[in-house]
C-alpha positions as CSV (number, residue, x, y, z in Angstrom):
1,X,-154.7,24.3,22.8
2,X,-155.8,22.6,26.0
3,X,-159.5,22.7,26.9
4,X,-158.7,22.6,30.6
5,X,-157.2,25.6,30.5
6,X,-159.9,27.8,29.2
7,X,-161.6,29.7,31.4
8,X,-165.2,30.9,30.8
9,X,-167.7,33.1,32.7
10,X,-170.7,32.2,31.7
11,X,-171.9,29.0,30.9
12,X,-169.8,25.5,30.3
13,X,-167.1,24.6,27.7
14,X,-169.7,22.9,25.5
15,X,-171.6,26.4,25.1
16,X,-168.1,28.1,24.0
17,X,-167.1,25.8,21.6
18,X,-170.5,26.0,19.9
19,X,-169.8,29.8,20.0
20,X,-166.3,29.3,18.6
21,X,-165.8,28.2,14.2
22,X,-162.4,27.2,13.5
23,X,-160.7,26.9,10.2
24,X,-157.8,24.7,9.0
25,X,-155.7,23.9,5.9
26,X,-158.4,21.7,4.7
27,X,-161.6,24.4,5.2
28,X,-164.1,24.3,8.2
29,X,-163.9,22.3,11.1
30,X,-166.9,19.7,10.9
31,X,-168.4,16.8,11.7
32,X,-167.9,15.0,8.4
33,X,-163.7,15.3,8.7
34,X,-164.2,13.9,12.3
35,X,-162.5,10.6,11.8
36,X,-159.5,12.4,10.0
37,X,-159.2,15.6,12.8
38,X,-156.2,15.9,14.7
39,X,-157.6,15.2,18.8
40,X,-157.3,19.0,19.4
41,X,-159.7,20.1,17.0
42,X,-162.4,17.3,17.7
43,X,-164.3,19.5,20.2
44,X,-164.9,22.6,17.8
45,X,-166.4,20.2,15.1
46,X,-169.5,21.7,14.6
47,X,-172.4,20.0,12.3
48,X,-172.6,21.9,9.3
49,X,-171.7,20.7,5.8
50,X,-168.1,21.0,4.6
51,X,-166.9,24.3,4.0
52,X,-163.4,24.2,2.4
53,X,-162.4,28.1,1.7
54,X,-162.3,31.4,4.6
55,X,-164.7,33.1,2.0
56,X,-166.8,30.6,1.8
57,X,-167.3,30.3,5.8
58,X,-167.7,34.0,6.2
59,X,-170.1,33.9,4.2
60,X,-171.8,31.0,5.7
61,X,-171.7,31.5,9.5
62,X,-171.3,35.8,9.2
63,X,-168.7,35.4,12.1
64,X,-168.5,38.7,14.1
65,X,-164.4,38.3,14.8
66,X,-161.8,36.7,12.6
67,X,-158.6,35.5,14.0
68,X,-155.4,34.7,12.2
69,X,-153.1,32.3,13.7
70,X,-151.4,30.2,11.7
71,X,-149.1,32.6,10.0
72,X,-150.2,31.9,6.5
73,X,-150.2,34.9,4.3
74,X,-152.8,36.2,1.9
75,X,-155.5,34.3,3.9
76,X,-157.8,37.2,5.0
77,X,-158.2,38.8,1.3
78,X,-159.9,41.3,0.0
79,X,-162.7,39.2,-0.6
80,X,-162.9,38.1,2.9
81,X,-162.9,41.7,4.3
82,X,-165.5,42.7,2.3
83,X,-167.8,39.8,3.3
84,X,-167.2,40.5,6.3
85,X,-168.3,43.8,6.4
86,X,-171.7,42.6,4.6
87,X,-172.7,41.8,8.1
88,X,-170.7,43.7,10.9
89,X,-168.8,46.8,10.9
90,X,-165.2,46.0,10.5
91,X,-161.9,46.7,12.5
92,X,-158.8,45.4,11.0
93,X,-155.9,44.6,14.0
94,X,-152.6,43.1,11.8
95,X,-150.2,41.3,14.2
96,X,-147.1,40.7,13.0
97,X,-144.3,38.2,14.4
């Protein structure tokens, strides 16, 4: 993804990237994995301690939309669906190649 290319109403980049949690292979995107992040991902670092499951984020930032784009499977399980709806009323979109 290139920053440039995002557009945004309100506010600057910085504000949506503070808005914005990703999660990779190796669990959330922080500070602390800095040195080791590809360049891409650099900007979302956010600083919270490592996270290294989906569940365990959830849990941890309650984030009001989940997004699945990396095509791994059995990544949004039960367990994830039913933290998420601890905290937000849940619709479930599945996109399929």
């Amino acid at each position: 993804m290139r920053l440039g290319n995002i557009k945004i109403d309100r506010g600057p980049l910085e504000e949506a990237c503070k808005k914005i949690w990703l999660v990779d292979s190796k669990g959330l995107i922080v500070h602390f994995r800095m040195e080791a992040l590809q360049r891409f991902k650099k900007p979302w670092a956010h600083e919270k301690k490592p996270i290294s499951s989906l569940l365990d984020a959830v849990k941890s930032i309650k984030p009001t939309v989940l997004i699945g784009s990396s095509g791994v499977g059995k990544t949004f399980t039960k367990e994830v669906v039913e933290a998420m709806t601890a905290f937000n009323e849940v619709i479930s979109l599945q996109l399929q190649n």
